[in-house]
RORO-389279 format. One record per atom (N, C-alpha, C, O): x negated, y, z. Coordinates in steps of 0.2 Angstrom, whole numbers, plus 5000, padded with zeros to 4 digits. Each point is the difference from the previous one (the first is absolute). Layout:
<pts>
{{X; Y; Z}}
...
</pts>
This chain:
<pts>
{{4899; 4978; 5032}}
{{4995; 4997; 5004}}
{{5003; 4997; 5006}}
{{5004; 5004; 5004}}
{{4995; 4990; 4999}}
{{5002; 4998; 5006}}
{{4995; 4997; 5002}}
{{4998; 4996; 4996}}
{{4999; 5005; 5010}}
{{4995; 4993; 5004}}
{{5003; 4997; 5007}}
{{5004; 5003; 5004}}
{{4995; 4990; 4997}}
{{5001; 4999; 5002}}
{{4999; 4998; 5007}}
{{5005; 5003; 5002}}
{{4992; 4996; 5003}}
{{4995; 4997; 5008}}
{{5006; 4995; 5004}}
{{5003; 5003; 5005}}
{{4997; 4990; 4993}}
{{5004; 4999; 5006}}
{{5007; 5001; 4998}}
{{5002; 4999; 4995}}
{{5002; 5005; 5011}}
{{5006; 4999; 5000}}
{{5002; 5010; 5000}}
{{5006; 5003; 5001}}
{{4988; 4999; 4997}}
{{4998; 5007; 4999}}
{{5001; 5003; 4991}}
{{4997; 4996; 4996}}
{{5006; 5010; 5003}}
{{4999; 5001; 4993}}
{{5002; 5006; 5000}}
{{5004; 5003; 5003}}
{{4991; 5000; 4991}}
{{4998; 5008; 4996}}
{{5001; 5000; 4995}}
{{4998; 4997; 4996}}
{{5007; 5007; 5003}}
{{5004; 5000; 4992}}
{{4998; 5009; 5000}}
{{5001; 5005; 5005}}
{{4996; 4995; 4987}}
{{4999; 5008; 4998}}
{{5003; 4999; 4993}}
{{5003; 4996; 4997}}
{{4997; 5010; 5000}}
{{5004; 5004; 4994}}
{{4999; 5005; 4996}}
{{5003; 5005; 5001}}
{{4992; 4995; 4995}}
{{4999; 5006; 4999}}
{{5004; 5001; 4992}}
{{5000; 4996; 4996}}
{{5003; 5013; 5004}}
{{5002; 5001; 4994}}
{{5000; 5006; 4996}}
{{5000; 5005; 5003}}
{{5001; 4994; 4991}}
{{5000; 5007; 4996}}
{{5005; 5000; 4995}}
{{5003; 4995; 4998}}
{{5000; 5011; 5001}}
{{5006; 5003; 4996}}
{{5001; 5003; 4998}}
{{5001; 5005; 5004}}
{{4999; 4997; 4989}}
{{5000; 5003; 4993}}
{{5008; 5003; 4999}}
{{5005; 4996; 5000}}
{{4995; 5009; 4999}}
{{5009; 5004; 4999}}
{{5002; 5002; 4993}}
{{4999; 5006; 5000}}
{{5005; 4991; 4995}}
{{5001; 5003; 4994}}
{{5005; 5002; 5002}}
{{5003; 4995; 5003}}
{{5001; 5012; 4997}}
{{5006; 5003; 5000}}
{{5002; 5005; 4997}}
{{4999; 5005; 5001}}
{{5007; 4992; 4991}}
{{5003; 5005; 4998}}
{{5003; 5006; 5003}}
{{5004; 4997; 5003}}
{{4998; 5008; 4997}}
{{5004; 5004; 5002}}
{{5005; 5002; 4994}}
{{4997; 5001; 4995}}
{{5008; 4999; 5004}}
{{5005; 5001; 4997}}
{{5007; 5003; 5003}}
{{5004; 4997; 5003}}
{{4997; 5009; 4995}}
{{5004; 5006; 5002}}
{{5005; 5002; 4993}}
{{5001; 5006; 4998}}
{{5001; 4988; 5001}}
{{5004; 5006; 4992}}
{{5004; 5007; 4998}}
{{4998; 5004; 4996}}
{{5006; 4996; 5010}}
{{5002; 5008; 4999}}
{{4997; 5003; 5001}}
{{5004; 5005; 4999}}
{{4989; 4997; 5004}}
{{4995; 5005; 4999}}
{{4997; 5000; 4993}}
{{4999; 5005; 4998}}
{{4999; 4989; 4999}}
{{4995; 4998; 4996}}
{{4993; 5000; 5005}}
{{4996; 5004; 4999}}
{{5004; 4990; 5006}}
{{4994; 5000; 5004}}
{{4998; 4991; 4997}}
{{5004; 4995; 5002}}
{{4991; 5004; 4995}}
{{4996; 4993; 4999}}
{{4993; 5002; 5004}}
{{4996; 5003; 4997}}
{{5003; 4995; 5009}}
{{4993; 4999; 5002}}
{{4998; 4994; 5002}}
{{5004; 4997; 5002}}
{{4989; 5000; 4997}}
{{4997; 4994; 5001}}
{{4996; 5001; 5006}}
{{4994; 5002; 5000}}
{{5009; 4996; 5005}}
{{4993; 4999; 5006}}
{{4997; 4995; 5002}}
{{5003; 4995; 4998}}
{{4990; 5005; 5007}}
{{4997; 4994; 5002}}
{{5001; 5004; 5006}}
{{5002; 5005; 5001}}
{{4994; 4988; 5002}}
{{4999; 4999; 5008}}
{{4995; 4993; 5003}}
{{4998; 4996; 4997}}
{{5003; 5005; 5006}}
{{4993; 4995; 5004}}
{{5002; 4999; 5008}}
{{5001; 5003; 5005}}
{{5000; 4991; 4993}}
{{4998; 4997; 5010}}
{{4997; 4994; 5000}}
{{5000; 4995; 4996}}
{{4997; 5007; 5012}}
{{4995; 4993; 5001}}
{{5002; 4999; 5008}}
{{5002; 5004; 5004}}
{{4996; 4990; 4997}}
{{5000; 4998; 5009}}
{{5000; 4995; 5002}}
{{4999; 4995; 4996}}
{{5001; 5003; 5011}}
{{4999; 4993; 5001}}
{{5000; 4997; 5005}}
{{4998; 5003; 5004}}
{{5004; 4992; 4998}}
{{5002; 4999; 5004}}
{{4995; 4993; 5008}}
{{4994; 4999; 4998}}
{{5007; 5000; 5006}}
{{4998; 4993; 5004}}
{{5003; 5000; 5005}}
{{5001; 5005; 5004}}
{{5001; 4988; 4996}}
{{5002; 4995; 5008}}
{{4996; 4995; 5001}}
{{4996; 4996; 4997}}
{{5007; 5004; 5012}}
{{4993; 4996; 5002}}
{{5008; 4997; 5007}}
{{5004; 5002; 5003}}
{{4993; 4990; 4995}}
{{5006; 4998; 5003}}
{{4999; 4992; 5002}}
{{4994; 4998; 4998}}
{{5010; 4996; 5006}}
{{4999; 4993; 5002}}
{{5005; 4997; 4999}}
{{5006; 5001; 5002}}
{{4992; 4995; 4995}}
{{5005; 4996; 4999}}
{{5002; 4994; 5005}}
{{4995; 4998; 5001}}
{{5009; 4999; 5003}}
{{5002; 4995; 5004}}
{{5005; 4997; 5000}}
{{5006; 5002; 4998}}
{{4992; 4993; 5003}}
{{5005; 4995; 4998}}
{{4999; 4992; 4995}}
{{4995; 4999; 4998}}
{{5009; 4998; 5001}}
{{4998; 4997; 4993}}
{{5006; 4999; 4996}}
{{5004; 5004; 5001}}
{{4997; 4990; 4993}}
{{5004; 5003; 4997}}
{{5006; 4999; 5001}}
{{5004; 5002; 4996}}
{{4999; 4995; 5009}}
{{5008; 5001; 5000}}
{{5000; 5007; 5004}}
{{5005; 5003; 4999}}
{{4991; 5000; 5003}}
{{5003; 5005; 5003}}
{{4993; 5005; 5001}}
{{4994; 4997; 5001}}
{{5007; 5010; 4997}}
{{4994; 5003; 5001}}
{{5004; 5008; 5003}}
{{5006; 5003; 4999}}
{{4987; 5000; 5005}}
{{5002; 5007; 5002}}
{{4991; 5002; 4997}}
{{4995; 4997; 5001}}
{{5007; 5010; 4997}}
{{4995; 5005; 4998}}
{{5000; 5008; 5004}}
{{5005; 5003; 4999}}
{{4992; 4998; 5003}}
{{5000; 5006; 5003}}
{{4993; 5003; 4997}}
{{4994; 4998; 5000}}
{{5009; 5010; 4995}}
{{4995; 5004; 4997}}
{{5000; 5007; 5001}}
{{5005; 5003; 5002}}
{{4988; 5000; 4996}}
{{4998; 5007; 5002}}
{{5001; 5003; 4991}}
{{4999; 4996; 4996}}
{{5003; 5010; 5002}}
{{4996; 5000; 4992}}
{{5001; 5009; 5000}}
{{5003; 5003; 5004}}
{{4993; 4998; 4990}}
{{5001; 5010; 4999}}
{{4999; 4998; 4994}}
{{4997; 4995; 4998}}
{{5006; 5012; 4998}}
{{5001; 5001; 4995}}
{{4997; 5005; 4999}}
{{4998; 5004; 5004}}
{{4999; 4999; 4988}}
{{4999; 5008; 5000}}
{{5003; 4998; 4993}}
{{5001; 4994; 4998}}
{{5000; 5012; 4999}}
{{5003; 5002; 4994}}
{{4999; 5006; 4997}}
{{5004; 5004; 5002}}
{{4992; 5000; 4993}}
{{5000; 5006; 4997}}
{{5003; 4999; 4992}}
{{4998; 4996; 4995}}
{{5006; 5011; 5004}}
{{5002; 5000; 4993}}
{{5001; 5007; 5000}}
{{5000; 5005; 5004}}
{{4999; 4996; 4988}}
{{5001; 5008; 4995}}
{{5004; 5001; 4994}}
{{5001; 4994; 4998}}
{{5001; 5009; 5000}}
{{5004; 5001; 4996}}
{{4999; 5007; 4998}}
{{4999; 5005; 5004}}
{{5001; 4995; 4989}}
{{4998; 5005; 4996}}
{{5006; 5005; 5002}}
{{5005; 4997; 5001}}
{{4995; 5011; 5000}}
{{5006; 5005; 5000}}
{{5004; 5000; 4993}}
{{4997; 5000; 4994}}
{{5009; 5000; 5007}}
{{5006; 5002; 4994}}
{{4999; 5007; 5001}}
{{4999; 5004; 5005}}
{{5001; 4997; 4988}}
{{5002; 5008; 4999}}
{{5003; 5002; 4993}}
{{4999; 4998; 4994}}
{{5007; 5006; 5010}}
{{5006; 5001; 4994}}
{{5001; 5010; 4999}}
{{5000; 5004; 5004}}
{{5002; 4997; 4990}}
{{5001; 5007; 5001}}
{{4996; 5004; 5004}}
{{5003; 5005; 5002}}
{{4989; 4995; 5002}}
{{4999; 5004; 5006}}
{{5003; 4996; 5006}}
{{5001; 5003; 5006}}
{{5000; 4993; 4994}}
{{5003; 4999; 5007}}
{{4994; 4993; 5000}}
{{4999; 4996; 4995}}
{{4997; 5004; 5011}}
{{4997; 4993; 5002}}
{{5002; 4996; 5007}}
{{5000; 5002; 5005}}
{{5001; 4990; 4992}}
{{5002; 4996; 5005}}
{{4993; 4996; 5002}}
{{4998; 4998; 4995}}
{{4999; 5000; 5012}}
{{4996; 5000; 5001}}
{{5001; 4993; 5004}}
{{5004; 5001; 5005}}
{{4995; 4994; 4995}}
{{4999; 4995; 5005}}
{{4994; 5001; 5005}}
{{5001; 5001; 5006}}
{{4994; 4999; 4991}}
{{4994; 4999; 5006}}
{{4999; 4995; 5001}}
{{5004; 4995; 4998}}
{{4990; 5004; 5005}}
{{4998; 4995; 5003}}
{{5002; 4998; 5006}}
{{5001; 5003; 5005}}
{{5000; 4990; 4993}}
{{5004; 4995; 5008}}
{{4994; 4996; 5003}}
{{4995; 4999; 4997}}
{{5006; 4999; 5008}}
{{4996; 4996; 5007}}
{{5005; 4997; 5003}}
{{5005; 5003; 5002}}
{{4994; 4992; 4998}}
{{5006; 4992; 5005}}
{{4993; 4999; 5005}}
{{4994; 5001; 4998}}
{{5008; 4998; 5008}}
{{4995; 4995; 5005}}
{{5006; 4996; 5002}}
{{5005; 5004; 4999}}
{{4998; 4990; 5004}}
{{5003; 4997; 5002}}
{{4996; 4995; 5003}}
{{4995; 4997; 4997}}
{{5008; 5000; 5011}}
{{4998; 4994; 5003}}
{{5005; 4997; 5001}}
{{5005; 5004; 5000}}
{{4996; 4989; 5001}}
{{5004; 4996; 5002}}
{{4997; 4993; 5007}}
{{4994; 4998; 5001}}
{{5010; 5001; 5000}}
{{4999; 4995; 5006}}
{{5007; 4997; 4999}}
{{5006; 5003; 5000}}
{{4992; 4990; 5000}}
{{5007; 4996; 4999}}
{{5000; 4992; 5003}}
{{4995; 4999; 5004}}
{{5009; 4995; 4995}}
{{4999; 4995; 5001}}
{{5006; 4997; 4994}}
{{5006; 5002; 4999}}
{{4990; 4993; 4997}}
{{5006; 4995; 4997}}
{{4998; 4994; 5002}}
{{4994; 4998; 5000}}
{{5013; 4998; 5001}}
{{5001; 4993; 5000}}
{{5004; 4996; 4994}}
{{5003; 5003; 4996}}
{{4996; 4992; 5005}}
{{5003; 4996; 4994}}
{{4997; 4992; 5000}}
{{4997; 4998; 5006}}
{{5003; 4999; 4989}}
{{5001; 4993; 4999}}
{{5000; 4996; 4993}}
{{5003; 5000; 4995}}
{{4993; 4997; 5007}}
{{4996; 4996; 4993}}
{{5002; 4992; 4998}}
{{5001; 4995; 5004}}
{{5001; 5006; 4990}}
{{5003; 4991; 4997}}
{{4999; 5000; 4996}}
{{5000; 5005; 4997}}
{{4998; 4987; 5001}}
{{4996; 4998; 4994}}
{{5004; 4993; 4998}}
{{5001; 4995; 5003}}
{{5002; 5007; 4991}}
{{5003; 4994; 4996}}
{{4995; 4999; 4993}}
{{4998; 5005; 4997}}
{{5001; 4989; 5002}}
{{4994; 4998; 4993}}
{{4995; 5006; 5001}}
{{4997; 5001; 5005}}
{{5002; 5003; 4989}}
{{4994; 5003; 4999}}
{{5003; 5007; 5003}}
{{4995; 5004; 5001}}
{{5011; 4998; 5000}}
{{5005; 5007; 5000}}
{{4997; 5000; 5007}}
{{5000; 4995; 5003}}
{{4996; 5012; 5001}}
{{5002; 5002; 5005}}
{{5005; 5008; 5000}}
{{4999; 5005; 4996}}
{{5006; 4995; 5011}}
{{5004; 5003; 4999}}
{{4998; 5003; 5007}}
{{4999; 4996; 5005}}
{{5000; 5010; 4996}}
{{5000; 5004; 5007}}
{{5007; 5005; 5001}}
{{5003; 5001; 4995}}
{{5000; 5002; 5011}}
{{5003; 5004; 5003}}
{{4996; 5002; 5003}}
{{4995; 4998; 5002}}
{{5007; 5010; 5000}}
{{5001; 5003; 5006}}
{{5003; 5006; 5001}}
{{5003; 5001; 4995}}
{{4996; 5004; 5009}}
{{5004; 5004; 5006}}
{{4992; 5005; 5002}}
{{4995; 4997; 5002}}
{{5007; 5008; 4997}}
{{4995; 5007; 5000}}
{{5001; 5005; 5003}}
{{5004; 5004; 4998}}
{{4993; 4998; 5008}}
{{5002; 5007; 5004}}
{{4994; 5002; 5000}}
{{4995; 4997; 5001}}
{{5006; 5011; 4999}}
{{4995; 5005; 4999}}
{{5000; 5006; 5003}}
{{5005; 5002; 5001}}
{{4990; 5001; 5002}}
{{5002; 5006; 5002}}
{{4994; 5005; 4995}}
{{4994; 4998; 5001}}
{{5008; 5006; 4995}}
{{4997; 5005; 4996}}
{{4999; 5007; 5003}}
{{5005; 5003; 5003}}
{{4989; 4999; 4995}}
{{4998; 5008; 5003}}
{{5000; 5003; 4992}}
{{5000; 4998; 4995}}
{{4999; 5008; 5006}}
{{4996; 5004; 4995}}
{{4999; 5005; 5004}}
{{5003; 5004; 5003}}
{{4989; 4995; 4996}}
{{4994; 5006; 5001}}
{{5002; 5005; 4996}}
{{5001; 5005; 5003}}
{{4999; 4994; 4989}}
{{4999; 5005; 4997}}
{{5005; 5001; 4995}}
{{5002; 4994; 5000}}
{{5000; 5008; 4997}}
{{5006; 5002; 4992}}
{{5002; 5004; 5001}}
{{5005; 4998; 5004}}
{{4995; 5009; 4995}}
{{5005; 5004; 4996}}
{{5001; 5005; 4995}}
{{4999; 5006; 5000}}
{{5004; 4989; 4996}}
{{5002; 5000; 4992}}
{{5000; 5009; 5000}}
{{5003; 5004; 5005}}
{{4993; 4998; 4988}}
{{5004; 5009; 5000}}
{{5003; 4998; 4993}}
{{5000; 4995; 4997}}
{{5002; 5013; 5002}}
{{5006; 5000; 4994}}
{{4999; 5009; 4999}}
{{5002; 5003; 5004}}
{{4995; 5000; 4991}}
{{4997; 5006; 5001}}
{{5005; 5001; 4991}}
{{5000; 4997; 4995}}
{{5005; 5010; 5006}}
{{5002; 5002; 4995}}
{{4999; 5006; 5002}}
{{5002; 5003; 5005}}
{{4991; 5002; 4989}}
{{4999; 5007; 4999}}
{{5004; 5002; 4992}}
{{5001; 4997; 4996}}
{{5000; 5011; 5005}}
{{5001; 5003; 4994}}
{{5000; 5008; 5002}}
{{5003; 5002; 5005}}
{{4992; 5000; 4991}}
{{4995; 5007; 5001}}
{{5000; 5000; 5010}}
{{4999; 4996; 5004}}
{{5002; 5009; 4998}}
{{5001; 5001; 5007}}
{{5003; 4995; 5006}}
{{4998; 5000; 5006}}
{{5008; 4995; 4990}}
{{5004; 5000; 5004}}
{{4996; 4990; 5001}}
{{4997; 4997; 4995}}
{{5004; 5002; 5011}}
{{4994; 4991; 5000}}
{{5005; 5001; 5007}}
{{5000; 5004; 5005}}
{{5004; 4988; 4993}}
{{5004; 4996; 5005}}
{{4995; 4994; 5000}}
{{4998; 4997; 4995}}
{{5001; 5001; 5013}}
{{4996; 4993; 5000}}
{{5006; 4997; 5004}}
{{5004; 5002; 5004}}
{{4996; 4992; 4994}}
{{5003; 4992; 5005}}
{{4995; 4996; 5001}}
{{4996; 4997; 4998}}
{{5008; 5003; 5009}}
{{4994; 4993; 5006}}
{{5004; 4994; 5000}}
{{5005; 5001; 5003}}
{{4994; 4994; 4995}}
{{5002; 4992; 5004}}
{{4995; 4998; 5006}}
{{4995; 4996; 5000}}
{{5009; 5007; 5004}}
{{4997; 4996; 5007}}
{{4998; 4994; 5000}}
{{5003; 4996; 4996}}
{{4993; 5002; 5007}}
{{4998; 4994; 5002}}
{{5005; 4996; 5005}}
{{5002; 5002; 5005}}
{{4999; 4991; 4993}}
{{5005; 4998; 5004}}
{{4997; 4997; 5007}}
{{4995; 4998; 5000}}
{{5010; 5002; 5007}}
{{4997; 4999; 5006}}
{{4998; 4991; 4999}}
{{5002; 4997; 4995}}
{{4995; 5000; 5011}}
{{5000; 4994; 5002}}
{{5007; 4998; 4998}}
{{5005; 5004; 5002}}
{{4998; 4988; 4994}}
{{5004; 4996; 4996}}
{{4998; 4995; 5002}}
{{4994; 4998; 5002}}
{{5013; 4995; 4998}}
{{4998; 4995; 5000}}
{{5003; 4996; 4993}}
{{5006; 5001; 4999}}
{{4991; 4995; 4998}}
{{5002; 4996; 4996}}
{{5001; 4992; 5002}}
{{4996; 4996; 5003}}
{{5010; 5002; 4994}}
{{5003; 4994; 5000}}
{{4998; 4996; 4992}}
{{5002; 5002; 4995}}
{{4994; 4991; 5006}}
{{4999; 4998; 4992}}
{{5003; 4992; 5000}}
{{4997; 4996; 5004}}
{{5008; 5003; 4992}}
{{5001; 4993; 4998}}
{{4998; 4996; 4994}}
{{5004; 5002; 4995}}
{{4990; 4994; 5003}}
{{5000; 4997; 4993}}
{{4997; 4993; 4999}}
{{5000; 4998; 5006}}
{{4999; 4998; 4990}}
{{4998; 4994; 4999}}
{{4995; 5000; 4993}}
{{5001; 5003; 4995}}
{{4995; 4992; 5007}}
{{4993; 5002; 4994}}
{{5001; 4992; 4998}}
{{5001; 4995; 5004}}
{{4999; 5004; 4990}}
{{5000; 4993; 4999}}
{{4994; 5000; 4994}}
{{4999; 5004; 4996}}
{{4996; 4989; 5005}}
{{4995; 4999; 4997}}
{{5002; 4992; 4995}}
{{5002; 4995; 5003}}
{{4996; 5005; 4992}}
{{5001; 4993; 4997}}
{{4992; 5000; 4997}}
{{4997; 5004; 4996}}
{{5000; 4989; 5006}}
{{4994; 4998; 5001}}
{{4996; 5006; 4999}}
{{5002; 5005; 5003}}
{{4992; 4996; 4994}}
{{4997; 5005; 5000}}
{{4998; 5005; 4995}}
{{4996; 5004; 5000}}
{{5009; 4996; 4997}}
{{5001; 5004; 4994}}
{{5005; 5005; 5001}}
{{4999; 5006; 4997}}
{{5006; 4994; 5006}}
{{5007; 5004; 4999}}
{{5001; 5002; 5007}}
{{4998; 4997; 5004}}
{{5005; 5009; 4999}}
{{5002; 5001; 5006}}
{{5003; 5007; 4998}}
{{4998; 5003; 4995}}
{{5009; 4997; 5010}}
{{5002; 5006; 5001}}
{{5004; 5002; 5003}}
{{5003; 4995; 5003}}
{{5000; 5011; 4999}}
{{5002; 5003; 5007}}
{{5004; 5003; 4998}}
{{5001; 5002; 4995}}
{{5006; 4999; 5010}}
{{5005; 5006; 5002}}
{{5001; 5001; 5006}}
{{4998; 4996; 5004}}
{{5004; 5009; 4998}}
{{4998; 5005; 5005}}
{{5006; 5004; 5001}}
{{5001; 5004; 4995}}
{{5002; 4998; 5010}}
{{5003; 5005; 5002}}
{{5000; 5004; 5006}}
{{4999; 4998; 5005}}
{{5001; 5009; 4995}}
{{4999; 5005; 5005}}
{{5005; 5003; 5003}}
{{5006; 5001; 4997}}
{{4992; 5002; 5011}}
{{5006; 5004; 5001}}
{{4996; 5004; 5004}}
{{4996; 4997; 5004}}
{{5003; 5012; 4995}}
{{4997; 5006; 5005}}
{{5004; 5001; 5005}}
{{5005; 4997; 4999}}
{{4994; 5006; 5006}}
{{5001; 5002; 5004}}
{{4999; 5006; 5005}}
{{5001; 4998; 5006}}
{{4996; 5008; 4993}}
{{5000; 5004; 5006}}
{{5006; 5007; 5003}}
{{5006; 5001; 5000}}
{{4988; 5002; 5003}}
{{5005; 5005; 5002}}
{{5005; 5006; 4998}}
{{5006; 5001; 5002}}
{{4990; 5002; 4990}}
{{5004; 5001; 4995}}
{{4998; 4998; 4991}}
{{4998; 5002; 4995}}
{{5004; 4993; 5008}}
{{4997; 4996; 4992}}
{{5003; 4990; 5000}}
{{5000; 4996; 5004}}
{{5002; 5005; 4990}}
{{5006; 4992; 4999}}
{{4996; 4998; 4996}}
{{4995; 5003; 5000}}
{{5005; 4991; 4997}}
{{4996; 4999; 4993}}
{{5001; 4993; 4999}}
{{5002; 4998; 5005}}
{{4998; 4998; 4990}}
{{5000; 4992; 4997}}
{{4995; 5001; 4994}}
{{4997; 5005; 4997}}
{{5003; 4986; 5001}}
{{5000; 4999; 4996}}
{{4996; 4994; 4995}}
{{4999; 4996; 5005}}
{{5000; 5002; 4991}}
{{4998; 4992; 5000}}
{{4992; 5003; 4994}}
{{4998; 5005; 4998}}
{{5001; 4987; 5001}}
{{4995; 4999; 4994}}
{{4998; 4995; 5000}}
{{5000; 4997; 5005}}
{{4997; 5000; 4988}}
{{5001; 4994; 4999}}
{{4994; 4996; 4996}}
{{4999; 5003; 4995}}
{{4996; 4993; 5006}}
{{4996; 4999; 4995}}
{{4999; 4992; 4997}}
{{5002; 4995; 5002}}
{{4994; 5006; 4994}}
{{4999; 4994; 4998}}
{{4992; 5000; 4995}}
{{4999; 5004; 4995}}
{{4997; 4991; 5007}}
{{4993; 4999; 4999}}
{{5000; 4993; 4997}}
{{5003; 4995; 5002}}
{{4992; 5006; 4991}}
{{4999; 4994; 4997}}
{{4993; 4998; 4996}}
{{4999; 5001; 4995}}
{{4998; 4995; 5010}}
{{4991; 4998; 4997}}
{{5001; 4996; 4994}}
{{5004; 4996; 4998}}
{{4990; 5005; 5000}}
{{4998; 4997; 4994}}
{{4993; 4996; 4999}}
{{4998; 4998; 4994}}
</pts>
């Protein structure tokens, strides 16, 4: 969903996710079948300025995120995911720059970000009779992210994107790209 006002725009997301996952452990003899579930969704609200040789965007956006995952259980022993919660905000600015040859529009830009998380920490729960070991994934502190990509649209049918990342915080590195491509009919 995006709407637009002017030089103003609110982009939402809503989504859900369905988990088929074999488990397969040969030298036990362990075959199990599990599901899982997550749902979540996102909105920014953000201005666009500029025109098209050159534009700056400055936006707001939060994230939530929830997922489950069925426990493994082998011999007596159970491995237990749990239930997860993400909250994530972001506050960023990208610039970049629009060219149009025939029907092809080709955009660039340049992406800085600064991300929070309110909330996430993944557990990891291994019991067997008495003995129950838990793991925490911390939630990670305030991060900044670096984005470079280009979106190219050809007439009104075809458009798509590449994209590259780079994390950054206090203890935490990270990268990494994706790529898409959209075709109407």
């Amino acid at each position: 969903m995006a709407i637009k006002a002017g030089a103003f725009f609110l982009k939402g997301l809503a989504r859900y996710d369905h988990y088929w996952i074999n488990v397969r452990l040969p030298s036990i003899g362990v075959r199990q079948k599990l599901k899982g579930d997550g749902y979540g969704g996102m909105a920014q609200l953000g201005v666009r300025i500029g025109g098209g040789g050159f534009f700056a965007e400055p936006s707001v956006s939060v994230d939530y995120t929830r997922s489950s995952i069925d426990t493994i259980t082998v011999a007596g022993s159970r491995l237990g995911f749990g239930d997860t919660d993400g909250l994530r905000g972001r506050a960023g600015l990208r610039v970049g720059s629009t060219m149009r040859s025939g029907g092809t529009t080709t955009s660039v830009y340049l992406k800085g970000e600064a991300i929070h998380e309110f909330k996430g920490e993944d557990r990891l729960n291994f019991a067997n009779g008495s003995f129950d070991l838990g793991f925490v994934n911390r939630r990670l502190n305030t991060y900044g992210r670096g984005t470079v990509g280009v979106t190219i649209a050809s007439g009104t049918n075809v458009r798509g994107f590449l994209e590259a990342f780079g994390d950054v915080g206090q203890r935490y590195r990270g990268g990494g790209g994706r790529a898409g491509l959209a075709i109407s009919f």
